[in-house]
C-alpha positions in Angstrom: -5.5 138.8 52.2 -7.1 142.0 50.3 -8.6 142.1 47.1 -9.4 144.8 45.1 -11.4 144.7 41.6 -11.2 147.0 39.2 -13.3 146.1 35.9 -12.2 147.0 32.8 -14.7 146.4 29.1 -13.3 143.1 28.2 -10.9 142.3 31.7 -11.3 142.4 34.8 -8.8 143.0 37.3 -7.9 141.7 40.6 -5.6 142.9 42.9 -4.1 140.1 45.3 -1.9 140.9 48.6 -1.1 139.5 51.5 -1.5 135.9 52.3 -3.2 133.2 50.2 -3.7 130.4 52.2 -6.4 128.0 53.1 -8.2 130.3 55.2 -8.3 133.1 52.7 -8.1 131.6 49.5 -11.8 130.7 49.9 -12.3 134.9 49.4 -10.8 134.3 46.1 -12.3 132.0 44.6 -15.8 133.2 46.1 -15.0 136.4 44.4 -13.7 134.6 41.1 -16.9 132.7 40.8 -19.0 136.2 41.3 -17.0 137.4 38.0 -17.9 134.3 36.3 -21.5 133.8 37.5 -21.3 137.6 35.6 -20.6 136.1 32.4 -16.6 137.3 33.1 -14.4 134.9 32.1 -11.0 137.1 31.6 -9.2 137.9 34.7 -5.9 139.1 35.5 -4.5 138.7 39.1 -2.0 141.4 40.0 0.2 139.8 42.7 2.7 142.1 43.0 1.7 142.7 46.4 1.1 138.8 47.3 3.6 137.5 50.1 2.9 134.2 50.4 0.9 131.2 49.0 -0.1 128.0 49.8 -1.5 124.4 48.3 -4.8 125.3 48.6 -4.5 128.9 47.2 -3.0 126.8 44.1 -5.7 124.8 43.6 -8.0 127.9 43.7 -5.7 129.5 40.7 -5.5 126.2 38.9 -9.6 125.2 38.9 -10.6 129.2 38.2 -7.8 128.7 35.0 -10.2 125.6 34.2 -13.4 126.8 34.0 -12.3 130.3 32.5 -10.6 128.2 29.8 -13.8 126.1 29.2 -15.9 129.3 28.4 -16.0 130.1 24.8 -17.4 133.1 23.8 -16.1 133.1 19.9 -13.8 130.2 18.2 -11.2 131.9 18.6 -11.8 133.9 21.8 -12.2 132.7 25.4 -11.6 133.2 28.6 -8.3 132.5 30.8 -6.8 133.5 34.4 -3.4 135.7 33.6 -0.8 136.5 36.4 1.1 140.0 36.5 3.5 141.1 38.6 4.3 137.4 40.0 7.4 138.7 43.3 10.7 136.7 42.4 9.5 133.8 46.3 6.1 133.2 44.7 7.4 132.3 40.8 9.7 130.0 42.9 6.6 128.2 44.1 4.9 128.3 40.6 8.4 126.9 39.3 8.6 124.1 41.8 4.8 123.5 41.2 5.0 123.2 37.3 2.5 126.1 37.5 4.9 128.5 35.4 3.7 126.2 32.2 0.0 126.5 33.2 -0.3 129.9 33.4 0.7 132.9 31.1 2.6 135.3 33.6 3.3 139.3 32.8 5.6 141.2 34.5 3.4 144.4 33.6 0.0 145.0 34.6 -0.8 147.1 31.3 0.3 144.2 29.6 -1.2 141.7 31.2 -4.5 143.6 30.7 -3.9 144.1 27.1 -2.9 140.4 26.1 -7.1 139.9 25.6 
């Protein structure tokens, strides 16, 4: 899997392809954890490019979502984990997995970006 980060002022970006499975998911979340041991608690994973993903690349998504969600920075504001660009195989899987209503999913990167 490859993943490129792009940091924007309030978002931070990160660009997921290839596999995500339980050899490589571990990446992710190492590089999810950097972002939050930062203090960066809004992230939006591009997946446009993602091919395939697996159990324990879910449970990376769904305990990042967690913790982001439990960061507060105002009342009103917080942090979250936002999908964009989810391919047509892997929103089957998010579907089948109930993680469709977990997760706020984009089909634009911009907007995705912008939704902080």
């Amino acid at each position: 899997m490859k993943i490129e980060h792009r940091r924007f002022n309030r978002v931070d970006l990160l660009e997921v392809a290839g596999r995500m499975d339980a050899a490589t998911s571990l990446e992710l979340k190492r590089q999810i954890e950097a972002l939050f041991e930062a203090g960066r608690y809004r992230i939006v994973l591009d997946c446009a490019k993602l091919e395939y993903v697996s159990s324990p690349g879910l449970r990376v998504l769904i305990e990042a979502r967690k913790k982001a969600r439990n960061w507060k920075f105002t009342d009103l504001e917080g942090g979250d984990i936002r999908i964009a660009n989810l391919p047509p195989r892997i929103k089957e899987v998010f579907d089948l997995t109930g993680f469709t209503a977990l997760f706020d999913l984009y089909n634009d990167t911009v907007a995705a970006v912008g939704s902080f």
